[in-house]
Every structure is written in structure tokens, then in C-alpha cells.
C-alpha positions in Angstrom: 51.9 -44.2 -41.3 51.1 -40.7 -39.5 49.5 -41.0 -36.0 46.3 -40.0 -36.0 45.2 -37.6 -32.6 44.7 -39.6 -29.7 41.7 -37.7 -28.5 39.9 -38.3 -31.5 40.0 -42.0 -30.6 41.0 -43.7 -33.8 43.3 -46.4 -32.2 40.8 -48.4 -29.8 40.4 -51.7 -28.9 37.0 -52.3 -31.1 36.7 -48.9 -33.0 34.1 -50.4 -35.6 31.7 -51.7 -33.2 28.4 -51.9 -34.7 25.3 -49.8 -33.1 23.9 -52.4 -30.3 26.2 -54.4 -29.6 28.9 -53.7 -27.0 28.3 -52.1 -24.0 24.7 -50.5 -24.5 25.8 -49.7 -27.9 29.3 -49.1 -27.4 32.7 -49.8 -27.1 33.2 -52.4 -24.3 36.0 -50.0 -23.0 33.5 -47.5 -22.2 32.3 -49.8 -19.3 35.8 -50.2 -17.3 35.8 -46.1 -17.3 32.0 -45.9 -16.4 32.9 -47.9 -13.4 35.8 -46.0 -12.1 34.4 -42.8 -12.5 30.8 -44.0 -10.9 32.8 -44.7 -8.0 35.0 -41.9 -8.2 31.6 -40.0 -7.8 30.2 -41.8 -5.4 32.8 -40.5 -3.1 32.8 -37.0 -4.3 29.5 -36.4 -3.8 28.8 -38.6 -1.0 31.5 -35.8 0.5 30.2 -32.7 -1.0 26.4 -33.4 0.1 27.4 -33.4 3.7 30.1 -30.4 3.7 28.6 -27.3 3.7 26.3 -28.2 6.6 29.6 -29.3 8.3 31.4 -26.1 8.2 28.3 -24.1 9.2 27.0 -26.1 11.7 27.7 -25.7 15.3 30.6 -27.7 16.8 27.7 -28.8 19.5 26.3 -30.3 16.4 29.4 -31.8 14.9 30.6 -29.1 12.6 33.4 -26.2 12.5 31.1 -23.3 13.5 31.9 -21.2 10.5 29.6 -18.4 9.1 27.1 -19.8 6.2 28.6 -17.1 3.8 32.7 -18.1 4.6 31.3 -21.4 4.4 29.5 -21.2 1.0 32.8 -19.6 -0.2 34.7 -22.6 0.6 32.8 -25.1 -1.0 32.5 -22.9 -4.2 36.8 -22.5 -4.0 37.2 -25.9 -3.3 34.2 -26.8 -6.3 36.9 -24.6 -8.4 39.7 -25.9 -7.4 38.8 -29.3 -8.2 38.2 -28.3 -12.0 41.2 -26.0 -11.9 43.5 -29.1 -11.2 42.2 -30.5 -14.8 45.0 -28.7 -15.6 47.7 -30.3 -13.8 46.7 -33.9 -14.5 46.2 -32.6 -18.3 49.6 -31.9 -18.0 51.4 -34.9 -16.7 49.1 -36.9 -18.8 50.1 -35.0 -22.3 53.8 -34.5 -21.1 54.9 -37.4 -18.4 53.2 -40.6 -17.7 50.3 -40.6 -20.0 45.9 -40.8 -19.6 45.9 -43.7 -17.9 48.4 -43.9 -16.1 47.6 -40.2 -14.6 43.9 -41.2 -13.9 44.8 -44.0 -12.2 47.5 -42.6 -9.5 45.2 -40.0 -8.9 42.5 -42.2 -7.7 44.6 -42.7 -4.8 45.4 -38.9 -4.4 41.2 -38.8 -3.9 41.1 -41.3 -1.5 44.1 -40.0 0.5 42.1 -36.9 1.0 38.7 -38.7 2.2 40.7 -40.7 4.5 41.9 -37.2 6.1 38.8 -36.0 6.0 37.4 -39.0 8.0 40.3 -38.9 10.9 41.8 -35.6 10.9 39.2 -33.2 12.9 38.1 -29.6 12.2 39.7 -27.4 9.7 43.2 -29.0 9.5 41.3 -31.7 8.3 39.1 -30.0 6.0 42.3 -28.3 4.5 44.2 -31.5 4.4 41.5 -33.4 2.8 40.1 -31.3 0.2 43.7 -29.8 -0.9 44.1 -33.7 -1.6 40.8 -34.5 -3.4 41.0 -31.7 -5.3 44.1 -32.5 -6.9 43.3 -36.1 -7.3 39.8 -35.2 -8.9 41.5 -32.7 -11.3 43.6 -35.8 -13.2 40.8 -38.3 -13.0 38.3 -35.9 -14.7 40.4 -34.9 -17.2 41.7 -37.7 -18.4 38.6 -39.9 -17.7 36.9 -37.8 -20.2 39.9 -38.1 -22.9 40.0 -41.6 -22.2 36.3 -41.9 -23.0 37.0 -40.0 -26.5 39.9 -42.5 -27.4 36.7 -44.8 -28.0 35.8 -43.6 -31.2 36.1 -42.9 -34.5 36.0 -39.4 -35.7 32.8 -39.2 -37.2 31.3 -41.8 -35.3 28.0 -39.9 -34.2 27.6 -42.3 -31.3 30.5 -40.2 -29.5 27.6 -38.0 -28.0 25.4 -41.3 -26.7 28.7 -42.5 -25.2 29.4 -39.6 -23.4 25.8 -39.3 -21.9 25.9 -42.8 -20.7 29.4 -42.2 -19.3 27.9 -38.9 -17.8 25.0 -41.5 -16.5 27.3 -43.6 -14.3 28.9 -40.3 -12.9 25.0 -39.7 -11.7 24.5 -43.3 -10.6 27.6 -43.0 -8.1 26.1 -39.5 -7.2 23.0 -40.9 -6.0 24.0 -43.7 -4.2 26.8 -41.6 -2.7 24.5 -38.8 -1.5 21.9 -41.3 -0.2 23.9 -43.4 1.9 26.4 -41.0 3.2 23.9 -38.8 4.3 22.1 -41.4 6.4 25.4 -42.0 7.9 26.1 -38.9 9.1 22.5 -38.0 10.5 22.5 -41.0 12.4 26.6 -41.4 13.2 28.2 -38.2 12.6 29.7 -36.2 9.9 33.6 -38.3 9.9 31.6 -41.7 9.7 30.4 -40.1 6.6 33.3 -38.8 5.1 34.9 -42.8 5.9 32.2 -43.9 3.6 33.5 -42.0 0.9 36.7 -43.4 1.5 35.5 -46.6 1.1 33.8 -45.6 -2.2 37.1 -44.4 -3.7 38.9 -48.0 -2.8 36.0 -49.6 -4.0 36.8 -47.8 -7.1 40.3 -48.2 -7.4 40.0 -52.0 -7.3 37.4 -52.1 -10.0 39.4 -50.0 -11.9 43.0 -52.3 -11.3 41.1 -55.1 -13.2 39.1 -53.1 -16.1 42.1 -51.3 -17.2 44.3 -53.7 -18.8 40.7 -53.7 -21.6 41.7 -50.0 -22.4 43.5 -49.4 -25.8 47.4 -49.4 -25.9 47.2 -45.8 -27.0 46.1 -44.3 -23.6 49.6 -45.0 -22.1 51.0 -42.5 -25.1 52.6 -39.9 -24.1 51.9 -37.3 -26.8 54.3 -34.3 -26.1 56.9 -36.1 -23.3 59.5 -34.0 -21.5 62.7 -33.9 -23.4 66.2 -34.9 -21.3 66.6 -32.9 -18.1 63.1 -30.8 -19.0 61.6 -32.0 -16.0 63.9 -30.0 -13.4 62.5 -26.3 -14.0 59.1 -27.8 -13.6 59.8 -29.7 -10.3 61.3 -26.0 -9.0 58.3 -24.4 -9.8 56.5 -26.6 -8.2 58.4 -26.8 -4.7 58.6 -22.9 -4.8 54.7 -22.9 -5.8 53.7 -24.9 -2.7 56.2 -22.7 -0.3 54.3 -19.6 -1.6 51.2 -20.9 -0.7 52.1 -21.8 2.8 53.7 -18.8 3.4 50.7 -16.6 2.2 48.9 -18.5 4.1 50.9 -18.1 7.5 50.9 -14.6 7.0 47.1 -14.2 6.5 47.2 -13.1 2.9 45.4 -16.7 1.8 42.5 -16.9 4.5 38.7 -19.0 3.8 36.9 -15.4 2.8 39.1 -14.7 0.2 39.3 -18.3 -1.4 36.7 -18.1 -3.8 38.2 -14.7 -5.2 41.3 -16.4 -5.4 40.6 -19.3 -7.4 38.5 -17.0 -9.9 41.1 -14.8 -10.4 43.9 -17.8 -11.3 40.9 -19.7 -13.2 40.8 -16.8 -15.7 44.6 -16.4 -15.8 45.1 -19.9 -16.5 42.2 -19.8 -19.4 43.7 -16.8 -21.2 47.0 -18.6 -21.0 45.6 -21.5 -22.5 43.9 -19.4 -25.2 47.6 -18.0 -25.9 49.5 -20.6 -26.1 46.8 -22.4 -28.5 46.3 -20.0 -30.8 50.2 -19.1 -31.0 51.2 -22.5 -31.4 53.1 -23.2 -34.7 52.4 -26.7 -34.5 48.4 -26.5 -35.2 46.8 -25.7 -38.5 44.6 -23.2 -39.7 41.7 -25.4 -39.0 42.7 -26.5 -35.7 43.1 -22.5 -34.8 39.4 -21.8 -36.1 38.1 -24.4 -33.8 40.1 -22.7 -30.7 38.3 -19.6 -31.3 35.0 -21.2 -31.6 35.7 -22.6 -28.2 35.7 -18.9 -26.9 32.2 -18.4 -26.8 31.4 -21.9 -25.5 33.8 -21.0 -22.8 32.1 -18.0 -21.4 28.4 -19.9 -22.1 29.7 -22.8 -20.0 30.9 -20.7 -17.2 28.0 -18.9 -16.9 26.1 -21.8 -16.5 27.6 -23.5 -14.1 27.8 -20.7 -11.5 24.1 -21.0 -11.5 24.2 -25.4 -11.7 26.7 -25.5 -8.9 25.1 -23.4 -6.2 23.1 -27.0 -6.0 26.4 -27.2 -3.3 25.9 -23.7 -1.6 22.6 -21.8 -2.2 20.4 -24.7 -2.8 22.2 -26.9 0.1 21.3 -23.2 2.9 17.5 -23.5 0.9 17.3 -26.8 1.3 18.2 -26.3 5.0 16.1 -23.3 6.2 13.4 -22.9 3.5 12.4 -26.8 2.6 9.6 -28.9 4.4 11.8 -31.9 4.7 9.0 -33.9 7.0 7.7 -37.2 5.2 5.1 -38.8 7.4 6.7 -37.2 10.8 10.7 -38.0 9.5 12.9 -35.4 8.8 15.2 -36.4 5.6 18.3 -35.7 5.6 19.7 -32.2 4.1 22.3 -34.2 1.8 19.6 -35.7 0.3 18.1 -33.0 -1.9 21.1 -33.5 -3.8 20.2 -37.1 -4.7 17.1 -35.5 -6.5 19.5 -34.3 -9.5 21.5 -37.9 -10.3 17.6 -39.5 -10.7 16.9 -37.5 -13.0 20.4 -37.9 -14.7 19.8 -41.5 -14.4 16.3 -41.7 -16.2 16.8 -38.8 -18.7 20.3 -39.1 -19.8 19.4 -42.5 -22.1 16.8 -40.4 -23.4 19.0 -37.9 -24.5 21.4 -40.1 -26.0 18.3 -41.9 -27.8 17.4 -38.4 -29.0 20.5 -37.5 -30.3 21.3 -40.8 -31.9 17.8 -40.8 -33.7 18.2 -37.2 -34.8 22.6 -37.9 -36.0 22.8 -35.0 -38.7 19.2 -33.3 -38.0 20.1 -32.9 -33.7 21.2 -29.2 -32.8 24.3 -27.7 -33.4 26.6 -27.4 -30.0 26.3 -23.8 -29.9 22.3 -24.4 -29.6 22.8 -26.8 -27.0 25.0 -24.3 -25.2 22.3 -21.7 -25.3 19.3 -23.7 -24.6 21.3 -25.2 -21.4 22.3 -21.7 -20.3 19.0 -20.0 -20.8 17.1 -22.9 -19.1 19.3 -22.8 -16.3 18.4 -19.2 -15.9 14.3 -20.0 -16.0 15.6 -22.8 -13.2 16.7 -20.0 -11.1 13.4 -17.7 -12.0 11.0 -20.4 -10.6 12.3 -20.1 -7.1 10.3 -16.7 -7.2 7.4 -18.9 -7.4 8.2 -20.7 -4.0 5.8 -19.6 -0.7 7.9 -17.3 1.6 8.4 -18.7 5.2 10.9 -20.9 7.0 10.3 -24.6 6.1 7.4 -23.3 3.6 8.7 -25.4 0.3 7.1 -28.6 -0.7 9.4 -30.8 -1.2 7.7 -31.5 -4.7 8.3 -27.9 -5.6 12.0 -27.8 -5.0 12.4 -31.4 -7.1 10.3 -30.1 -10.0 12.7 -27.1 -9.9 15.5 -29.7 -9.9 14.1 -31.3 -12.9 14.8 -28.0 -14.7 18.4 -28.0 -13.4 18.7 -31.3 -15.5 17.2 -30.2 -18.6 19.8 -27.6 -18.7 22.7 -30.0 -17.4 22.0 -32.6 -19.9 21.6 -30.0 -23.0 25.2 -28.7 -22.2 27.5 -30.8 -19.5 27.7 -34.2 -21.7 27.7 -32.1 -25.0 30.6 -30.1 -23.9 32.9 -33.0 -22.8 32.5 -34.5 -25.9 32.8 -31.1 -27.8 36.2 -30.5 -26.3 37.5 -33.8 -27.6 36.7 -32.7 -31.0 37.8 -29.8 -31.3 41.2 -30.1 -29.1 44.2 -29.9 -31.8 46.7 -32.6 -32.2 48.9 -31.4 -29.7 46.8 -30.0 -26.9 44.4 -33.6 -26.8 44.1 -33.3 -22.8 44.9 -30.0 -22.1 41.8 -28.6 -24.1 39.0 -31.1 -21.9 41.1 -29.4 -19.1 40.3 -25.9 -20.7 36.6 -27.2 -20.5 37.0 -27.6 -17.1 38.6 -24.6 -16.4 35.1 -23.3 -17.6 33.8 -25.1 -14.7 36.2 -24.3 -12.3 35.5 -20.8 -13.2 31.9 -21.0 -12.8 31.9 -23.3 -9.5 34.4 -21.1 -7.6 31.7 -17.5 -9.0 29.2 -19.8 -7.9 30.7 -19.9 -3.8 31.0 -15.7 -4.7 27.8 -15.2 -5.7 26.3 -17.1 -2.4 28.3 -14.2 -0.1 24.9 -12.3 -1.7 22.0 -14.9 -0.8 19.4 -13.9 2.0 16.5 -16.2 2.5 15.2 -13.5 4.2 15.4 -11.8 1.4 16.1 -13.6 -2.0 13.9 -12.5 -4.4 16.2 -10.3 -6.0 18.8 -12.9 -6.2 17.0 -15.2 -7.8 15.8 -12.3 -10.4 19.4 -11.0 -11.4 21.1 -14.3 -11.3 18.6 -15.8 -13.5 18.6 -13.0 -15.9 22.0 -13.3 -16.5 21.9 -16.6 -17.6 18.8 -15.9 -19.9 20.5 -13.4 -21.4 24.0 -15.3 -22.2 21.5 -18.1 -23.3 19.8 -15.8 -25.8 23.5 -14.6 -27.4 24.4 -18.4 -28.0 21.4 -19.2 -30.1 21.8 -16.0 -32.1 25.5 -16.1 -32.7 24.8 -20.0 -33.8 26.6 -19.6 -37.4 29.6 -18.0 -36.9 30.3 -19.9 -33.7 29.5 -23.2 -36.3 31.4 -21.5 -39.1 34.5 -21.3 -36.5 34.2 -25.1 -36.0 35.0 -25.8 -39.2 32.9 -29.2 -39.8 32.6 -30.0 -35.9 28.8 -30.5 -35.1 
């Protein structure tokens, strides 16, 4: 009997579950990977809601002292390089120890590096730490995500429901995360803070030790393994990989400026290889080739809109800062917590969506709809800042969540969609590797995201806010025009 691909999910522990019964609806699996990745989140962006304002603020105030722009950049590389390690847990997942085996050891990679971000101090620490969650984030996304697809049928049209409540428990661990770290650190200081995360990620990892034995005996395959003594050019690429990176770095080539050019230029180096070695792959079909085109333009619609979305980290965090009235009833609230603002929304709306696209099955919107309408939403997001009061602590804080709510419009028409779009149309072959060519999208857009903050002024930002949201409006409008041959390219994938 041929094998059927992994990442469409056909093999699963209770594949013909009916509709409400299960975990909301869904396989019980789904649960056990909602869990780890809520607390993989919870970490992450308990983290990321406190690190910008670390490595700008004063080192009277607790921080590094760095300039807001070099500081921006950072976060938008390090954003970047998170999504650009998809690729390397893709990889030892499709060639070496398999989905879950690669999520799992990279849990502890992530909380290595918020432990080193907790005790190390200043930038040793910040490089230490976040060159360690990075890599550890980039195999649990990835493979999270194809995990989640392994739960269904293909053709089973709760697939997009299942990934918008999996998408909901990313936002649940966001919230809390955000919330709690950021009290931490006003009242304790920024490492107390970074410990909590820490204790997130363990938190995870032993809720994860128990749920994963309910996971189906497929995610341990090993769909293209490493034939007899393969592994040896790979390990030498590797060593000489990390001794070029040190050494650019020792002699000032690699320096915090020039980071988020850096991991644009090898995020679109390693997407066009991707492309490449797709499309010239003898071992896909026609129809598998088709769909690789059709994830061109989704490619370039996701990247655009997620150097808008994650400037939440870097323009929005220096707003939020400088421009926001944070005072509720004569206490200040804590910076970080702006970014709680986004997972309440995720938390209330993305049920809703699911609902919606359930309901609809057939009749919903094709994916290259919900591309455009995300990306040309997220470009009106960025238009209604213009409407904000000029002045130094000037924004109502309702102003800046209603604003927000737009953010999660868009988020919720494309983010879930495209995970679950990249598990359909990966070919047999390349099941991880194309989520991790998703992501790449992301990493490409986060790290242009920390580029495109080098240009905010809150002195002056008006014309940011214009250009930047044009952009996205426009890209938006291509998507929903191009909507049939992009379909036609899919070949049956809705």
C-alpha cells in the first residue's frame, strides 16, 4: 500500500472524528500541540514585549543604552532569524530525526536561550540568548505547524478551524506572557523578566513530555533520511558556517546596524533556493509543480504583510512608548503591555473565524482572497495612525487598541490561512520544508520590518505611515485581481 504524504495528515490517531466531538471539534491530538506551543509563546512573547525597551533604554534604567533605530534593527533581525531557522528544523525533521522528535529537542534549545538571557548581562547576553531562541523557535514552528496538518484528512474542511484554534492558544500564551512579564520587569527588572520566560518554556516542555506519546506514529517518520555516511558534508558545513560567522564578526563585518540587511538578504537567497530545488525536483508531479508556483504570489503577499504586522515589536513598541497616554486612573501601564492588546483579540475572534469558515466550507474565499484582503487591511491599519492627535503622550489608549483590532482583522484573514495553505500544497517530498518556505515569508517580512523602523520619526511620521501603508494596499489589490490564475495554479487546493 503506497504511503500517503505525511503533511497531508492521513495517518492520525482518530482521522474520522466527527464535527463536535473531540477537542472543540477536533482531533484530540490537536490539544497536546496547542499546549506546547501556548507555552512555547508564552515565553516568546513574554521576551519580545520587554526587549526593545531593554536595548534602548539607558543602562541607569536597566537597559544596554543602544540607539532606538540599531535597536529596532535588532529586534526585526532577530524577528527574521527566528523564522529563517524554519529552515533548519525543516530540515532535520524531513532528513534526520523526524517532526516530533525535532520540535521537541528544540524546546530546550528555547529555553537555553531565556535562561541566558535571564543571567548573562548586557549584550553577550542578548547575543547568547537570542542566537539560542532563535534556532530553537525555528524547529518548534515549523514542525508544530506540520504536526498540526498530520491531523487530517485531505479534504477534511475542518483543517482551517483547527488551525485557527491552534493559532488561538499561540495568542492565549501571548497574552498571559506579555501581561505578567511585563509587570515583572516594571516592578523587578528587565532579567527577572526574561527568568519568567524561562519558566514558561519548562512549563512547556513538561506538558509537552506527557501529551506527546497521543501524537500519531507517523510524526516520528523520517520522510527523506540521510543515506550511509550523508551526514558528514553537512556537519562540515555546519562547523565552517559557525567559524564564518564568528570571524565576521570579530572583524567588524557582522555588527547590530547591519543585521537586519543581513538576514533579508540570506532570507531571499534561501527562498529562491527553495523555489529551485522544488520546481526542479524530478520526484514531484506536474500537479505538485503547479501548486509551487501558485505559492509565489502568496509568498511575496505574505511578506509584505508582515513587515507591516511585525513592526507591533519595533515601531508600535517606540509609539507605544513616546506617543501613547499610558495613565489609567494615575498608573502608568506598562509599555509591554500594548502588545497583550493583539492576543485578546486573537483570543475572542479567532473562534469566530473558524465558525465562519466552517459554516461557509465550499462558499468561504478562496486563499488568494484571504491573502489580499489581510494584506490590504493591514495597509488601512497603518493609514489610521494618520488619524492619531500629534504630541508626546497625546494617543488615547482606546485609539491605539481600535487600530490594533485592525491589525487582527488582517492577521486572522492571512496568518492561520497560510499555515494551513502550506500544508496543502507542500509536495510529497518537501512536507516540512514548504511550512518552512512559509516562514521564510515571515522571516523576510519581520527582518524588512526592523529596516523599515531605521525610517520612523515620531516627530515626523506621517509620511511613514502614508508610504508604508500604500504599499500594502496596493499588493492587497493585485491578490484579489490575480485570484484565478493564482486558484488555477493550485490545482483543486481551496
Amino acid at each position: 500500500m503506497t504511503q500517503r504524504p505525511v503533511s497531508k495528515g492521513t495517518a492520525t490517531a482518530e482521522p474520522d472524528a466527527p464535527a463536535g466531538r473531540g477537542f472543540f471539534g477536533q482531533p484530540w491530538a490537536l490539544a497536546s500541540l496547542f499546549g506546547v506551543e501556548m507555552w512555547e509563546r508564552f515565553s516568546f512573547y513574554g521576551m519580545q514585549g520587554i526587549l526593545l525597551i531593554y536595548l534602548y533604554y539607558s543602562t541607569t534604567e536597566g537597559g544596554v543604552g543602544l540607539s532606538e533605530g540599531v535597536a529596532a534593527g535588532i529586534v526585526g533581525a532577530y524577528g527574521g532569524a527566528v523564522y529563517l531557522a524554519t529552515i533548519l528544523g525543516a530540515w532535520l525533521a524531513d532528513r534526520v530525526i523526524g517532526p516530533e522528535r525535532t520540535l521537541f529537542y528544540s524546546a530546550w534549545v528555547v529555553m537555553a536561550g531565556h535562561i541566558a538571557l535571564a543571567l548573562v548581562p548586557g549584550l553577550t547576553g542578548v547575543g547568547i540568548g537570542l542566537a539560542l531562541v532563535a534556532l530553537g523557535s525555528g524547529g518548534v514552528k515549523a514542525n508544530a505547524t506540520a504536526l498540526v496538518g498530520t491531523l487530517y484528512a485531505e479534504g477534511d474542511e475542518r483543517r482551517d478551524a483547527g488551525f485557527s484554534l491552534f493559532y488561538m492558544g499561540i495568542n492565549l500564551g501571548a497574552l498571559v506572557g506579555s501581561l505578567l512579564t511585563g509587570v515583572l520587569q516594571q516592578q523587578w527588572g528587565f532579567h527577572v523578566g526574561f527568568g519568567l520566560a524561562a519558566v514558561g518554556m519548562a512549563l512547556g516542555l513538561v506538558q509537552y513530555t506527557f501529551g506527546r506519546r497521543g501524537l500519531p506514529e507517523t510524526t516520528h517518520h523520517v520522510p527523506d533520511p540521510l543515506g550511509r555516511g550523508q551526514a558528514r558534508p553537512y556537519v562540515a558545513a555546519l562547523v565552517v558556517g559557525v567559524a564564518l560567522v564568528v570571524l565576521l564578526c570579530l572583524v567588524g563585518v557582522v555588527t547590530a546596524a547591519r543585521l537586519p540587511n543581513i538576514v533579508i538578504g540570506l532570507s531571499v537567497v534561501a527562498a529562491v533556493a527553495y523555489f529551485a530545488v522544488m520546481l526542479a525536483s524530478r520526484q514531484i508531479t506536474a500537479v505538485e509543480r503547479m501548486r509551487v508556483w501558485a505559492m509565489v504570489p502568496m509568498f511575496v503577499a505574505s511578506a509584505v504583510f508582515w513587515s507591516l504586522y511585525q513592526q507591533q515589536f519595533t515601531v508600535v513598541t517606540i509609539y507605544s512608548d513616546q506617543r501613547l497616554d499610558r495613565e489609567i486612573l494615575g498608573w502608568t501601564m506598562p509599555v509591554s503591555w500594548v502588545q497583550s492588546i493583539n492576543p485578546v483579540y486573537i483570543i475572542v475572534l479567532a473562534g469566530v473565524f473558524a465558525a465562519l469558515w466552517t459554516k461557509l466550507g465550499s462558499r468561504q474565499p478562496s486563499t488568494p482572497v484571504k491573502f489580499g484582503l489581510g494584506t490590504l487591511v493591514m495597509g488601512l491599519a497603518f493609514w489610521a495612525f494618520l488619524l492619531m492627535p500629534a504630541g508626546e503622550g497625546s494617543v488615547p489608549l482606546l485609539a491605539l487598541a481600535g487600530i490594533l483590532l485592525v491589525f487582527t482583522v488582517a492577521e486572522l484573514l492571512l496568518s492561520p490561512v497560510g499555515l494551513s495553505l502550506a500544508t496543502k500544497l507542500a509536495p510529497e517530498r518537501f512536507q516540512n520544508q514548504m511550512v518552512a518556505l512559509f516562514f521564510l515569508s515571515v522571516a523576510l517580512g519581520t527582518a524588512m520590518s526592523g529596516r523599515l523602523a531605521a525610517y520612523y520619526d515620531p516627530a515626523h511620521e506621517g509620511p511613514f505611515f502614508w508610504w508604508v501603508g500604500a504599499a500594502a494596499v496596493a499588493v492587497g489589490l493585485v491578490m484579489i485581481l490575480a485570484k484565478r490564475p493564482i486558484s488555477r495554479l493550485m490545482a483543486g487546493v481551496h
